[in-house]
C-alpha positions as CSV (number, residue, x, y, z in Angstrom):
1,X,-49.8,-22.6,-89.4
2,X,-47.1,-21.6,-86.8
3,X,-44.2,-24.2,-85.4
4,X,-46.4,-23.1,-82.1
5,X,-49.9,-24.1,-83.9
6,X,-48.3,-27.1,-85.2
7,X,-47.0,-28.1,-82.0
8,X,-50.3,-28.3,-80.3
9,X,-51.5,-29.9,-83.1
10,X,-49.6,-32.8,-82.9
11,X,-49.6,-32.9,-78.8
12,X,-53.4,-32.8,-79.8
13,X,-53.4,-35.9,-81.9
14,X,-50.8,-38.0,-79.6
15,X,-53.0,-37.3,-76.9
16,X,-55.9,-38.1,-78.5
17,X,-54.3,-41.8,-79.6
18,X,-52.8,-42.6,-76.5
19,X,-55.3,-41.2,-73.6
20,X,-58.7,-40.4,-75.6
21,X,-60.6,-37.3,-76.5
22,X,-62.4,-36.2,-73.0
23,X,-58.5,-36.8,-71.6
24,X,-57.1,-34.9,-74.2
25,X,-58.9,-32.2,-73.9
26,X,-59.1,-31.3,-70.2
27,X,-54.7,-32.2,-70.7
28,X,-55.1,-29.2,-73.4
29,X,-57.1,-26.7,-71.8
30,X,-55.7,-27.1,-68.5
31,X,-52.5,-26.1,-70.9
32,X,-54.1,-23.1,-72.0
33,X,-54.8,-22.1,-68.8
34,X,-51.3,-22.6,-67.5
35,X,-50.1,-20.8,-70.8
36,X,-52.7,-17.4,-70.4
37,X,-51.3,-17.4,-66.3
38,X,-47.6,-17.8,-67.9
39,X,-48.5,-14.8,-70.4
40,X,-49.4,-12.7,-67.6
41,X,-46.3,-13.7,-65.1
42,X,-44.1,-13.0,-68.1
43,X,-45.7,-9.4,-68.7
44,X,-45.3,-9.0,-64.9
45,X,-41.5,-10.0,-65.4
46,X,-41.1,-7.2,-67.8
47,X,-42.5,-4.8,-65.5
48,X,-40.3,-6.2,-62.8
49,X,-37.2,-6.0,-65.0
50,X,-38.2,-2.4,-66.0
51,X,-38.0,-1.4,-62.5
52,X,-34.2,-3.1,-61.9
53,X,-33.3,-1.2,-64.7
54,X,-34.5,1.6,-62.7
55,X,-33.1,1.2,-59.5
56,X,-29.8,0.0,-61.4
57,X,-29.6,3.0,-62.6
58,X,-29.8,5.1,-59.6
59,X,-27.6,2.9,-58.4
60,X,-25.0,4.0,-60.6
61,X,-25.4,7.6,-60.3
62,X,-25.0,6.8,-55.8
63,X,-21.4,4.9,-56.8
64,X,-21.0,8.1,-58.6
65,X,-21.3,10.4,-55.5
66,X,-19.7,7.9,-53.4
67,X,-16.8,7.9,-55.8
68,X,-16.3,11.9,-55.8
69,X,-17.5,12.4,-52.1
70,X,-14.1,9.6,-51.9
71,X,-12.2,12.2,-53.9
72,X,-12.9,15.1,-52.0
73,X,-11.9,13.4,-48.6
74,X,-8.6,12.2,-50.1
75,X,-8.0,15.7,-51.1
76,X,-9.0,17.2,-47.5
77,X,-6.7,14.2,-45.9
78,X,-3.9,15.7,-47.6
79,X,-4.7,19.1,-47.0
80,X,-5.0,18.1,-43.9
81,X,-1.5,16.8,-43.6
82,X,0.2,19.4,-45.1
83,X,-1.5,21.9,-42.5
84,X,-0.6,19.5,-39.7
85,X,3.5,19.4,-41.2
86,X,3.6,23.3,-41.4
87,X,2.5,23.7,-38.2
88,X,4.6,20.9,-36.8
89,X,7.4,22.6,-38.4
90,X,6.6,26.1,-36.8
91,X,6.3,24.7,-33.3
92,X,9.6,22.5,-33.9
93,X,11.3,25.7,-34.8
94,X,10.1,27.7,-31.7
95,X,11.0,24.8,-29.4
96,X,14.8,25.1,-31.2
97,X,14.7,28.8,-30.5
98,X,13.2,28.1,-26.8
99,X,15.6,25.7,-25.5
100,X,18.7,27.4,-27.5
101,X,17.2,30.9,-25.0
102,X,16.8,28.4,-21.4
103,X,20.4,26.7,-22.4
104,X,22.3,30.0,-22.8
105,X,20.2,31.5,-20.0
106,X,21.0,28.5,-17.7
107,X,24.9,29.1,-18.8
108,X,24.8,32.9,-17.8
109,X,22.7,32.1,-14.9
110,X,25.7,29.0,-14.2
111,X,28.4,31.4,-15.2
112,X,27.3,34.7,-12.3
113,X,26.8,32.0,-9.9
114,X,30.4,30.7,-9.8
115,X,31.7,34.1,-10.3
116,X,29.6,35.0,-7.2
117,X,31.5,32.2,-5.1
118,X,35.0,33.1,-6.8
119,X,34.2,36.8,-5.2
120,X,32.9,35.5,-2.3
121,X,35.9,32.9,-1.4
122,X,38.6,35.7,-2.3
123,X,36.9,38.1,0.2
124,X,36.2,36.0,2.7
């Protein structure tokens, strides 16, 4: 006999004292019923934990791909920055070169201009 068997045995025999046979034995089968509906919720459970396991999974492999799609756009930010520095740096050195050309243009330009009105207050 099982600890299970033995149990309802003795749940069988307390009943039986205490609340009589008929009592007893709608208690006990009302129990079996409860405990055949509990066997199928629990192979139901199994199904239902089969099927976490599942999406658990497939969760894993999406925080995967989000993992390496976060990769690749750390590498493209940088890439990106370093594009965006070189390129800062080109237009930084033609803006040197630019306003080094207007500034010595504005001092030749300054330089005929007062040489003009030296020539043109000595012949005047």
């Amino acid at each position: 006999m099982s600890a299970d068997d033995f149990g309802r045995a003795r749940l069988w025999a307390h009943l039986e004292e205490r609340l009589g046979v008929d009592v007893a034995e709608v208690l006990l089968g009302e129990f079996g019923g409860i405990r055949s509906r509990l066997d199928g919720v629990e192979s139901r459970l199994v199904g239902v934990e089969s099927r976490l396991d599942g999406v658990e999974s497939r969760l894993n492999g999406v925080e995967r791909t989000l993992g390496r799609m976060d990769e690749r756009f750390d590498s493209m930010r940088y890439e990106l920055k370093s594009t965006l520095h070189e390129e800062l740096r080109g237009i930084q050195k033609e803006m040197k070169s630019d306003t080094r050309l207007l500034f010595f243009s504005i001092l030749g330009s300054n330089a005929t201009l007062a040489s003009l009105a030296f020539a043109a207050a000595r012949f005047a």
